[in-house]
MISERO-20756 format. One record per residue (C-alpha): residue in one letter; x, y, z; residue number from 0. Coordinates in steps of 0.05 Angstrom, whole numbers, plus 5000, padded with zeros to 4 digits. Each point is the difference from the previous one (the first is absolute). Example, Ala and Ser with C-alpha at 12.3 -4.5 7.8 and 13.67 -1.06 7.14 Angstrom:
- A, 5246, 4910, 5156, 0
- S, 5027, 5069, 4987, 1
! end
This chain:
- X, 1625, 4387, 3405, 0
- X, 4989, 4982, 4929, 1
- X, 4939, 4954, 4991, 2
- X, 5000, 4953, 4941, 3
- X, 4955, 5016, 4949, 4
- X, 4971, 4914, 5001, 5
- X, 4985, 5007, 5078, 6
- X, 4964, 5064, 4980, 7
- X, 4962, 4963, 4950, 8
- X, 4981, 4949, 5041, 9
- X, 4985, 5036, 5060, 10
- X, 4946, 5053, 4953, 11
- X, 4971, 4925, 4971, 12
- X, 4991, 4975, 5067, 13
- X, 4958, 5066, 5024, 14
- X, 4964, 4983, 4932, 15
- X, 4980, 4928, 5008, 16
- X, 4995, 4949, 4945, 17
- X, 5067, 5004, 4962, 18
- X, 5049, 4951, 4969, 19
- X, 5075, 5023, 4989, 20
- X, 5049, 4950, 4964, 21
- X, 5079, 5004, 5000, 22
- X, 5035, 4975, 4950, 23
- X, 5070, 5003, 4997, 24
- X, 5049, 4967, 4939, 25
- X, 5075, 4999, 5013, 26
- X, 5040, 5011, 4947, 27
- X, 5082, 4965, 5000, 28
- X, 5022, 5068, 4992, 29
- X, 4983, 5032, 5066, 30
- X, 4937, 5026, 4958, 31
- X, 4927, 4992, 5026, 32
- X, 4927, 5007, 4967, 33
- X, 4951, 5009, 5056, 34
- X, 4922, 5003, 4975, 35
- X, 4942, 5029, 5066, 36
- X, 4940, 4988, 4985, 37
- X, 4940, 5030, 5055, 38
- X, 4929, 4978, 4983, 39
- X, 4950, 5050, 5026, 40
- X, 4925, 5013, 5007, 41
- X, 4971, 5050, 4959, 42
- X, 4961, 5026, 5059, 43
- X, 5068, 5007, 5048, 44
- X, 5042, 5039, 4937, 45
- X, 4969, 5074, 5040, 46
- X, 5034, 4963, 5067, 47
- X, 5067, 4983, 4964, 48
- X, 5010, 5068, 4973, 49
- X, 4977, 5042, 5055, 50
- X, 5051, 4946, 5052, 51
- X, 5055, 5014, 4952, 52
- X, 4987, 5086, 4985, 53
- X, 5014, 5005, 5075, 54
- X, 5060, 4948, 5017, 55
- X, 5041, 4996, 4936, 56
- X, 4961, 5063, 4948, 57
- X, 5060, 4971, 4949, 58
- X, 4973, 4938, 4998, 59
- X, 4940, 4995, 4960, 60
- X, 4981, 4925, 4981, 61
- X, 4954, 5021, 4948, 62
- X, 5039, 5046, 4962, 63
- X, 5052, 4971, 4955, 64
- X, 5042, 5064, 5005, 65
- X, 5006, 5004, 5067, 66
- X, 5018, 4919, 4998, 67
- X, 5054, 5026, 4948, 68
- X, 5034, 5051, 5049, 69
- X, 4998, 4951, 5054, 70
- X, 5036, 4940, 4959, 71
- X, 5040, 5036, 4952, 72
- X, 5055, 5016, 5050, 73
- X, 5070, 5000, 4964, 74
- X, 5029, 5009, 5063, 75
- X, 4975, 4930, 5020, 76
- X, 5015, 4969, 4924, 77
- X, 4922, 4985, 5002, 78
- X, 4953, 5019, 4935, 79
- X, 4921, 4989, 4992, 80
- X, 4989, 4949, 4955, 81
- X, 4925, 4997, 4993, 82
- X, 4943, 5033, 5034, 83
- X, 4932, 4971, 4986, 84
- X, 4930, 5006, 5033, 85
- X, 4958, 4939, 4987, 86
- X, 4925, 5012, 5017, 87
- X, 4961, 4928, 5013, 88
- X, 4929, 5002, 5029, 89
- X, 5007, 5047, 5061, 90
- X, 5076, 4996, 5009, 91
- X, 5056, 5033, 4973, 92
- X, 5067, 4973, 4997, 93
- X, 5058, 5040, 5002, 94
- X, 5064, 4965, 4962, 95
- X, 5070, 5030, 5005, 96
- X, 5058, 4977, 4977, 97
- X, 5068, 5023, 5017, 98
- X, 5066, 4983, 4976, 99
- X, 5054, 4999, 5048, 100
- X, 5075, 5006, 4968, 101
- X, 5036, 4991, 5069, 102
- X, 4951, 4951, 5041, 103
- X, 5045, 5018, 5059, 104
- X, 4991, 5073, 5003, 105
- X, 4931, 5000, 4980, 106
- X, 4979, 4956, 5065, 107
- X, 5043, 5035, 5039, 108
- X, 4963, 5057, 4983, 109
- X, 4944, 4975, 5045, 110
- X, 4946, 5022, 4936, 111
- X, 4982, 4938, 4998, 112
- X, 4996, 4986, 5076, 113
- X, 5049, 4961, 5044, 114
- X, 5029, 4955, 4947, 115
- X, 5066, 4983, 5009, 116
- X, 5054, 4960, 4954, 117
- X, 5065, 4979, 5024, 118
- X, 5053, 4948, 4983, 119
- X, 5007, 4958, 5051, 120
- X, 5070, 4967, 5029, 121
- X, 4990, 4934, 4959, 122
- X, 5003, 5046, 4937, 123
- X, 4927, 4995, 4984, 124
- X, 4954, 5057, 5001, 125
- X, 4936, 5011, 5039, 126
- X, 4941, 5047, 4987, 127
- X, 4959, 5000, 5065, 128
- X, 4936, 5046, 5017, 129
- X, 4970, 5000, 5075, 130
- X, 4934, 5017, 5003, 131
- X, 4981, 5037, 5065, 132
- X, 4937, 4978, 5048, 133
- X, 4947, 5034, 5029, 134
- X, 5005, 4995, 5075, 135
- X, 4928, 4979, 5032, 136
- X, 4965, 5023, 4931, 137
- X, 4967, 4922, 4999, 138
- X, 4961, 5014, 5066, 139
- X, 4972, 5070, 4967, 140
- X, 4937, 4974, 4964, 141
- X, 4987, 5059, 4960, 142
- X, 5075, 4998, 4968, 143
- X, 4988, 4928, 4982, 144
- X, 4934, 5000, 4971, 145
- X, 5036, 5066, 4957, 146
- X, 5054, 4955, 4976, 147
- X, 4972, 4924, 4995, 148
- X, 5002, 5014, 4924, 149
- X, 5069, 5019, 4991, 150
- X, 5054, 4958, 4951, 151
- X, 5069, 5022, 4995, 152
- X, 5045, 4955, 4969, 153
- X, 5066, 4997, 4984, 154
- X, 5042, 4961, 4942, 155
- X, 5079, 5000, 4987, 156
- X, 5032, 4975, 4942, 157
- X, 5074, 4985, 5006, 158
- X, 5054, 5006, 4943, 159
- X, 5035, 4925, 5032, 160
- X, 4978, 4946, 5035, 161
- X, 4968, 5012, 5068, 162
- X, 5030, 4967, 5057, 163
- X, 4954, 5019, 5060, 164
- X, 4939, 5034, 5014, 165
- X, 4945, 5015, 5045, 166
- X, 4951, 5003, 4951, 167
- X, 4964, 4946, 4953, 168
- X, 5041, 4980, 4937, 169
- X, 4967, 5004, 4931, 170
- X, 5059, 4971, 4967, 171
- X, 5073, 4995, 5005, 172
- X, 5010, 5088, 4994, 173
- X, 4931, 5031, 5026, 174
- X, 4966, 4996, 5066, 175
- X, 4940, 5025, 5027, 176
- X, 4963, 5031, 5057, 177
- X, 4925, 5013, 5018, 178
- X, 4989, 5030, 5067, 179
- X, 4933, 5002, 5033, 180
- X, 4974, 5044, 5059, 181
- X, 5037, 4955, 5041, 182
- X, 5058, 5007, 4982, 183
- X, 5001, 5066, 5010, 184
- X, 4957, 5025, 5057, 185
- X, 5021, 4983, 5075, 186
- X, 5062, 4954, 4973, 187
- X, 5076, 5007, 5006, 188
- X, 5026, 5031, 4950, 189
- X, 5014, 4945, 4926, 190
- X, 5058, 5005, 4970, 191
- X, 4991, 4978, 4930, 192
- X, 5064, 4985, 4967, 193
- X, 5033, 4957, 4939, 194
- X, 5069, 4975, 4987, 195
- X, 5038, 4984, 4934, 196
! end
């Protein structure tokens, strides 16, 4: 079973403790998509990331940008690299990536970018819709809270029309937003967060 390379992520940044990890995804009117990650990460817990990472996915190496270029330049996939920067502020480093997607589709589809998934819908509109799973009984295990209580993953999609519906909170009439908290992720049924235009 292939395991996207975002749960993989997430899952080494949870082991790690104190992270942030922003999505942010811009649909273009021609099936086209730039999507922009961004993982904020102690200083101290860069040894944890790496050594997580060597041992589930040794391709995938956050903090090298030539390993982030053989993981996102995938012609098979239409998807290219677009920037690659390390930004060091006070004991974090933040990790930005941004990756343009020719064919949207295929590129979620994929499952690179975890269990996105864009359809057109029978009313002719199109929906981009991303569940995030839960963590059965992981709110009564103390330790695994008091692990994560700093995490912030958030999520923002920009639309090329007019959105119609959405689960999330609208910023204006094409981009919504979501910010999940432990929550919403531990001990919950699974959140489907998904947008309309």
């Amino acid at each position: 079973m292939k395991v996207p390379l975002i749960a993989i992520l997430i899952s080494c940044l949870l082991l790690c403790g104190c992270f942030e990890m922003e999505e942010k995804i811009v649909l273009g009117s021609d099936g086209s998509a730039v999507i922009t990650l961004l993982y904020t990460i102690r200083d101290d817990q860069i040894p944890a990331v790496n050594a997580f990472l060597e041992t589930t996915m040794p391709k995938v190496r956050l903090f090298d940008e030539a390993a982030m270029k053989s993981v996102f330049n995938r012609k098979d996939l239409d998807l290219e690299l677009r920037s690659y920067r390390k930004i060091k502020r006070d004991n974090t480093t933040t990790i930005q990536i941004i990756v343009l997607a020719l064919n949207a589709d295929k590129a979620f589809k994929s499952g690179l970018f975890g269990t996105i998934k864009m359809e057109r819908l029978e009313d002719k509109t199109r929906q981009l819709a991303l569940t995030v799973p839960n963590v059965p009984n992981a709110g009564e295990n103390k330790e695994l809270v008091q692990l994560c209580k700093d995490i912030k993953v958030s999520l923002e999609i920009h639309t090329p029309s007019s959105i119609k519906h959405t689960t999330g909170t609208k910023i204006n009439h094409k981009t919504v937003a979501w910010k999940l908290d432990l929550n919403q992720i531990f001990g919950k049924s699974l959140q489907t967060m998904s947008v309309q235009w």
